[in-house]
N, C-alpha and C positions, 0 to 999 in steps of 0.2 A: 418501597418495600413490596406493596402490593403488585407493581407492572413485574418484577423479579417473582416472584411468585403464580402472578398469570402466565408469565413465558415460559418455566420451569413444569409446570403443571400442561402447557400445551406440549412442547416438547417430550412428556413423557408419555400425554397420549397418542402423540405420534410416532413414538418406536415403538408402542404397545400394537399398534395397528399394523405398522409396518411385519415384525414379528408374525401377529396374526396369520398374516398376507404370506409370510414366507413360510411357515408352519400349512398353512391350508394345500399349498402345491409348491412345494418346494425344487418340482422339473421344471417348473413353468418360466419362459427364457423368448426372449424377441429371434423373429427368425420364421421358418416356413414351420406350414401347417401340416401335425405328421396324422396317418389314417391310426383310426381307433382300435385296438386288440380287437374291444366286441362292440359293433358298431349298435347305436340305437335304433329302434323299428319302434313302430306305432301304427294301431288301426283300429276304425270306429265302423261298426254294422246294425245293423238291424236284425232282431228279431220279432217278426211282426210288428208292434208297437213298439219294445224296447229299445234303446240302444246300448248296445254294448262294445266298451273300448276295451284295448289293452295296452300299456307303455311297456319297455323290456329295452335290453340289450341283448345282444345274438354273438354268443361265443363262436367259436370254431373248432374242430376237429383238432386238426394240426396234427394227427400224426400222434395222438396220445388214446388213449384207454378213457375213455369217460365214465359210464356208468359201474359204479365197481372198482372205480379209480381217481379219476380225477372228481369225479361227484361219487362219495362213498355211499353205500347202500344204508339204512338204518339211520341217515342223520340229517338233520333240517338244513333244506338248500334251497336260494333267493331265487330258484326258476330261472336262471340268464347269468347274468354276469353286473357287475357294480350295482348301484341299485335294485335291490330287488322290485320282481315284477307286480305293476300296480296293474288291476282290473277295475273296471267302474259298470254299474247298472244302473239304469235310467230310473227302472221300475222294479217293482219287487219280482223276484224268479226264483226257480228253485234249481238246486244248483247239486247236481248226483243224486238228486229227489228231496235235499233240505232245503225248506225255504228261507231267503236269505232278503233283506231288508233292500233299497236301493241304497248306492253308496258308491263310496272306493276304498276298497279292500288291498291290503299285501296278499298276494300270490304265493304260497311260500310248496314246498312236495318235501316227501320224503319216500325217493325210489329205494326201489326194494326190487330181489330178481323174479318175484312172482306177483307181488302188489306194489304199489303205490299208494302211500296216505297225499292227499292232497285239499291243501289248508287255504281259504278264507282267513286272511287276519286283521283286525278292524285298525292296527298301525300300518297305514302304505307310507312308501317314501322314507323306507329303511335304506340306509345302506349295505348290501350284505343280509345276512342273516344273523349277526353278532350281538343286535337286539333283544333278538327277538324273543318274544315273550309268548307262553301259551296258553295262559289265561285271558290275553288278548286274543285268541282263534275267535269268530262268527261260527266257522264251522270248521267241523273236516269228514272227509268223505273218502271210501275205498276205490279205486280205481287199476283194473287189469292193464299192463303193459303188454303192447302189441308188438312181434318182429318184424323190422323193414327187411327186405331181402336186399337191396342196397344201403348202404353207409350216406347219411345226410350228414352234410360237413358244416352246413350254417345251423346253430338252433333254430327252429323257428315253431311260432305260435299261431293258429289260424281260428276260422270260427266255419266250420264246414254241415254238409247235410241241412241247410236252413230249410228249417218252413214256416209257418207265420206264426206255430207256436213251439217252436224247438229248436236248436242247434246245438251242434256238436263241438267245445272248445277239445282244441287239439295241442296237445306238447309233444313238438317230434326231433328227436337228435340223434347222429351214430347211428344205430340199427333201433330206434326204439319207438314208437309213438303209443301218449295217454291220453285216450278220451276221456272227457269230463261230459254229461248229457245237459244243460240246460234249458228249460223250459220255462216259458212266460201262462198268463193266464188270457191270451189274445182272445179268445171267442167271447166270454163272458164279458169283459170289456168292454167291447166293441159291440154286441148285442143291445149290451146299456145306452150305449153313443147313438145307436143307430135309431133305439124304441124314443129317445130324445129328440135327435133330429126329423125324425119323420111326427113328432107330436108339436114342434115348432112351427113359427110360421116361417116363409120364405119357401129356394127352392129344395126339392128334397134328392136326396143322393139315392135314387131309384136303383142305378142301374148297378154303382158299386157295392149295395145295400142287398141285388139280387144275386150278386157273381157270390159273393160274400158266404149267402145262405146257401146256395147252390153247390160251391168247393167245398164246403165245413159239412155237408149235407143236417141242415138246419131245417127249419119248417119253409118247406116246398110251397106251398101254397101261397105264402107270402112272397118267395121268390117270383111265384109266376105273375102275383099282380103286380110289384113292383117292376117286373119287368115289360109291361103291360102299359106300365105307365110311362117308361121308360121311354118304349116306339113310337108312343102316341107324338113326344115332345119330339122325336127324331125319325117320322116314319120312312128315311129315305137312306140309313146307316147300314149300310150290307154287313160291316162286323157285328153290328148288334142286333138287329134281327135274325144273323146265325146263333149267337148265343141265346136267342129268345129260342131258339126249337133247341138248341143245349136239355136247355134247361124245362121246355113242358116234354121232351124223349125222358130225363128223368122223373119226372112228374107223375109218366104213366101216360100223358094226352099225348096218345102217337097222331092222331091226326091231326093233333095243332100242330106238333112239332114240323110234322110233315109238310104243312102250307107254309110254315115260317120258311123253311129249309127250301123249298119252290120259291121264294115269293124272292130268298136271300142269292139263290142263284141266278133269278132274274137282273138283279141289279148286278151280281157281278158282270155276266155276259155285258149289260151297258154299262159297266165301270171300265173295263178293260185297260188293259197294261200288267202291271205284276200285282198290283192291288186283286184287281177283278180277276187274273189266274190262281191268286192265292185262295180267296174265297169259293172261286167256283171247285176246286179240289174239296175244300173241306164241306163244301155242300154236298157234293156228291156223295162224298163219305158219310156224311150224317143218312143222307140218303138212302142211301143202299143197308145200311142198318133196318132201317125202318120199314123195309119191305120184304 
């Protein structure tokens, strides 16, 4: 009685699975591999510290009306096609000027023919938008839609304009791309890192620690000793002793800049090849500034 009963009970969650399986993809068939409607993309960048991915699928044109048509204006849409679009941040950023936590987020918009709402929502890994819920938003933020003068036929999603505390997320389809501005808090950070690393023992990051202050125009002073310190451990580096007159030309000490920038084209002339022509150019040029 009980072996009839175990058999009976396996048998039935074997057509329950089976079912399942035939209910889940019901196309699904042995045979060749056919290409996707809207194929998947993916890409991981950097924003100074941060990293920032995006997963999507990338519809196409095909000869239809999209915004206004096939994506109607006024109504929540998964950004792509099947799964809606997940974004992930490493670190906290602000995202159209709201600061938003690190994480992964659903991607969700709703275009409009003169704004765009464009939504953070703390459910990623919807299918669609059929979910979705908007008491689940993180955020949502206004954004202008820009005209392409040609027709893009693939969706696609970029991360464009990077600097080491900002980038630009881009949705661009048909005639239409929306920027989204992102911003990390990279100097502050990394200031922190730095006033650490240089108060530890071992060796100390001089020269990236002076480029650093030097680009962000941060305290000068400390750029120049660290980089001071810098030539001492490498006094024979033709790229870095041009950056040392860089950076005392900003400083205000033209005449140091000046001996650095002699001292940097010296070494190029006895570097010689494309190295040593490269530098003796940008000597010159620093050069003839300073006179």
């Amino acid at each position: 009685m009980k072996t009839t009963i175990l058999c009976v009970a396996s048998l039935a969650i074997a057509a329950s699975f089976l079912t399942f399986n035939l209910h889940a993809d019901p196309t699904r068939a042995e045979g060749p591999e056919f290409p996707q409607a809207s194929p998947p993309a993916s890409f991981k960048e950097r924003i100074g510290l941060t990293s920032v991915s995006v997963e999507y699928s990338r519809p196409g044109v095909k000869g239809r009306k999209i915004f206004g048509g096939l994506v109607p204006y006024g109504e929540v849409w998964r950004t792509g096609a099947n799964t809606a679009t997940k974004i992930t941040f490493s670190t906290e950023v602000k995202f159209g000027g709201t600061a938003v936590p690190p994480g992964d987020y659903g991607l969700f918009t709703i275009p409009g023919q003169s704004e765009w709402t464009v939504i953070l929502n703390k459910v990623p890994g919807q299918w669609g938008s059929y979910q979705y819920d908007e008491t689940k938003d993180a955020v949502r933020v206004k954004a202008k839609p820009v005209a392409i003068p040609e027709s893009l036929e693939t969706m696609t999603i970029s991360l464009n304009d990077v600097h080491d505390d900002s980038g630009i997320l881009t949705i661009a389809w048909e005639k239409t791309r929306v920027p989204v501005k992102i911003e990390t808090d990279t100097v502050n950070t990394l200031v922190k890192q730095i006033d650490a690393a240089m108060a530890a023992d071992g060796k100390k990051p001089y020269f990236q620690a002076a480029m650093f202050y030097y680009e962000h125009n941060l305290d000068l002073k400390k750029a120049v000793a660290w980089m001071d310190s810098a030539v001492k451990e490498n006094p024979d580096q033709v790229w870095m002793i041009y950056r040392q007159g860089l950076i005392l030309a900003k400083a205000g000490d033209k005449s140091g800049a000046l001996a650095s920038a002699k001292k940097s084209l010296a070494l190029a002339d006895k570097a010689g090849g494309a190295v040593g022509a490269e530098y003796k150019r940008l000597n010159e040029q620093l050069i003839a500034t300073l006179n």
